[in-house]
C-alpha positions in Angstrom: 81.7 44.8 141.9 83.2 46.8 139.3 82.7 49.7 137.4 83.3 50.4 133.9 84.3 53.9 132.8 84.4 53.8 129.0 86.2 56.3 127.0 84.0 59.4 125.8 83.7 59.9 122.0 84.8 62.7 120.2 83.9 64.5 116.4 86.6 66.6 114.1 85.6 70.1 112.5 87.2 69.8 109.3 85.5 72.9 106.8 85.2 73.0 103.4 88.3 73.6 101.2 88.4 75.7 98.1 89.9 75.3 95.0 93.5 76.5 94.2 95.5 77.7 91.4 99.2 75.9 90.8 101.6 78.5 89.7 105.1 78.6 89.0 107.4 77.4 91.7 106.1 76.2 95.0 102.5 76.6 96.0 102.1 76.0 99.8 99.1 76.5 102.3 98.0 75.8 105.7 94.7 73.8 106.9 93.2 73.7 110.5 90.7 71.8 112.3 89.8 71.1 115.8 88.3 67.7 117.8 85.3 68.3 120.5 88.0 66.8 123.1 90.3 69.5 122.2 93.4 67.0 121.1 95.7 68.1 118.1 94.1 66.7 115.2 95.9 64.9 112.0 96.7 65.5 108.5 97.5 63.2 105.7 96.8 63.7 102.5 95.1 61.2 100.4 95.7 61.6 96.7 100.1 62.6 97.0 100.2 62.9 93.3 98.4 65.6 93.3 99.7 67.0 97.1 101.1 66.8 100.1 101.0 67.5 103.8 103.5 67.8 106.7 101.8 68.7 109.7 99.7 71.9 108.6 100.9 72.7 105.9 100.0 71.3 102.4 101.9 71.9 99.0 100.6 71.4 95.8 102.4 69.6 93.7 100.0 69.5 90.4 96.7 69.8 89.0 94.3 67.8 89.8 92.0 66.6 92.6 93.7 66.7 95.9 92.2 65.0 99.1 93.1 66.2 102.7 92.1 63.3 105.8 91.7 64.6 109.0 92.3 62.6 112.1 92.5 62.4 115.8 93.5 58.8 117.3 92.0 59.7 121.3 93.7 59.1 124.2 92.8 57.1 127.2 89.6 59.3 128.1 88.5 59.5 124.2 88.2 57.3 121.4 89.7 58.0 118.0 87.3 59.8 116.1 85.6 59.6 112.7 88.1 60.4 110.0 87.0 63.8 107.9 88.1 64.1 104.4 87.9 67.4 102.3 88.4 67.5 98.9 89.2 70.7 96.3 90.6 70.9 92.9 93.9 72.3 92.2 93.4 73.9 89.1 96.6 75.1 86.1 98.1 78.6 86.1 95.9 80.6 84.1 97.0 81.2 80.5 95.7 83.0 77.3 96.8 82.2 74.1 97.9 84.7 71.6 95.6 83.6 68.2 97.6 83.5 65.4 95.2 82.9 62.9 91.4 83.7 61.8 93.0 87.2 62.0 91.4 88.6 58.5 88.2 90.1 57.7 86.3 91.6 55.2 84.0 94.7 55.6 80.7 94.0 55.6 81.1 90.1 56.3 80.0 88.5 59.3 83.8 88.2 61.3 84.7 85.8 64.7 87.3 85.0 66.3 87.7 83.0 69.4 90.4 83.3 72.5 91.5 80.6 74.1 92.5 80.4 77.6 93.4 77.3 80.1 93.3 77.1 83.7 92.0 79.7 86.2 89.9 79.3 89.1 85.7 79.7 88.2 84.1 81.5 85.7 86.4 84.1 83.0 85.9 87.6 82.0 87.7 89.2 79.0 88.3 92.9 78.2 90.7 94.7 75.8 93.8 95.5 77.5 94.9 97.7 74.6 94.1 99.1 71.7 90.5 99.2 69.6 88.1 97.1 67.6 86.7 97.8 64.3 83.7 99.3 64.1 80.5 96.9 64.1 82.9 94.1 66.1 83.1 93.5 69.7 84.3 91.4 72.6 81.9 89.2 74.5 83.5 89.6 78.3 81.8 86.6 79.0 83.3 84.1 76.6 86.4 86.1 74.8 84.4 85.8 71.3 85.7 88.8 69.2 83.0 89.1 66.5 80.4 91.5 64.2 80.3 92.9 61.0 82.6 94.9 60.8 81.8 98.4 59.2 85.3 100.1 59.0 88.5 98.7 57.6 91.9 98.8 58.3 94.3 97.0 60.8 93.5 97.0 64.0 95.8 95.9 67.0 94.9 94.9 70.3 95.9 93.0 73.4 93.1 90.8 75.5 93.3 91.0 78.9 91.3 87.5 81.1 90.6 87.7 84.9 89.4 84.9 86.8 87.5 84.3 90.0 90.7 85.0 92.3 91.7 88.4 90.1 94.2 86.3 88.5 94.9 87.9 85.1 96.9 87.3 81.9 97.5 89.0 79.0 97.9 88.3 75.0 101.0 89.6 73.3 99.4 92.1 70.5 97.8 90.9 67.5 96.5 92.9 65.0 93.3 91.8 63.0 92.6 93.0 59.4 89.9 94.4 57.8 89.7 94.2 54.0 87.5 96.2 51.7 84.6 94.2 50.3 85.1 93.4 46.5 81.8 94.6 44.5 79.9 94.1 40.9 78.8 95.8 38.3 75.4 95.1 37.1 74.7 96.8 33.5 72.0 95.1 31.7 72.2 94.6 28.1 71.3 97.3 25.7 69.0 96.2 22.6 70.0 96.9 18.8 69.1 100.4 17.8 68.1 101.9 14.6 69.7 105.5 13.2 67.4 107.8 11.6 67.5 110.4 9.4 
């Protein structure tokens, strides 16, 4: 009679992957995992627009959503096992732009202005990196919304500083937002006809 020895199976721990910011140049990391039968396990990457892997070590070529398979094939005692995929978004270089316009206010008038940014990894927070708001006007820290009513005037120059989830930071070059004086009326009712006496 004969018996049958049939080859054990096997699982891959493959964690979670965060996100990643592309910056200038090249932007490489390394991944690990590890098989219950304790053979070397596999990388290929799945989406190689986006990256790429040679052996550990994965490079990111743009933005977008990149996709890492692991594998392990077995052996003679173990079967190949269940293929684990992990997904993460490669995200831009953060950027802030410089506003060039929507830089002109008038006291007393309700003033915004709005600073854009691209890229970054998770939520933004803003702060001045230089110089200080008119009176009345502020920055939201949350949302880089300069605005108020302003009660001073004058020109005002300033540079706005964003910080992302990884401390990445970047910077405006100054701008310089002006404050006019609020133009005003006269309001002198008419005066009646008079008559001169002795």
């Amino acid at each position: 009679f004969t018996i049958t020895i049939s080859q054990a199976s096997q699982t891959i721990t493959f964690n979670a992957l965060g996100n990643r910011t592309k910056t200038a140049g090249t932007d490489t990391f390394t991944v690990s995992a590890t098989s219950s039968s304790s053979l070397a396990v596999a990388f290929t990457s799945a989406t190689t627009s986006i990256c790429t892997v040679s052996g550990t070590t994965v490079t990111l070529v743009t933005t977008g959503t990149c996709t890492i398979n692991a594998d392990q094939s077995g052996d003679s005692n173990y079967s190949a096992a269940t293929q684990v995929a992990r997904s993460f978004t490669v995200l831009g270089t953060l950027a802030i732009t410089t506003p060039n316009s929507g830089l002109s206010g008038t006291y007393g008038s309700s003033y915004s202005l709005s600073i854009s940014t691209s890229g970054g990894a998770g939520s933004n927070s803003f702060a001045l990196a230089s110089g200080s708001l008119p009176g009345g006007v502020t920055l939201n820290s949350s949302t880089g919304t300069i605005s108020g009513t302003p009660t001073a005037t004058g020109s005002f120059a300033i540079t706005v500083r964003v910080t992302d989830a990884n401390s990445t930071t970047a910077t405006t070059s100054s701008f310089t937002i002006t404050i006019s004086q609020a133009s005003q009326t006269i309001t002198f009712n008419a005066l009646g006809n008079r008559t001169k006496t002795a």
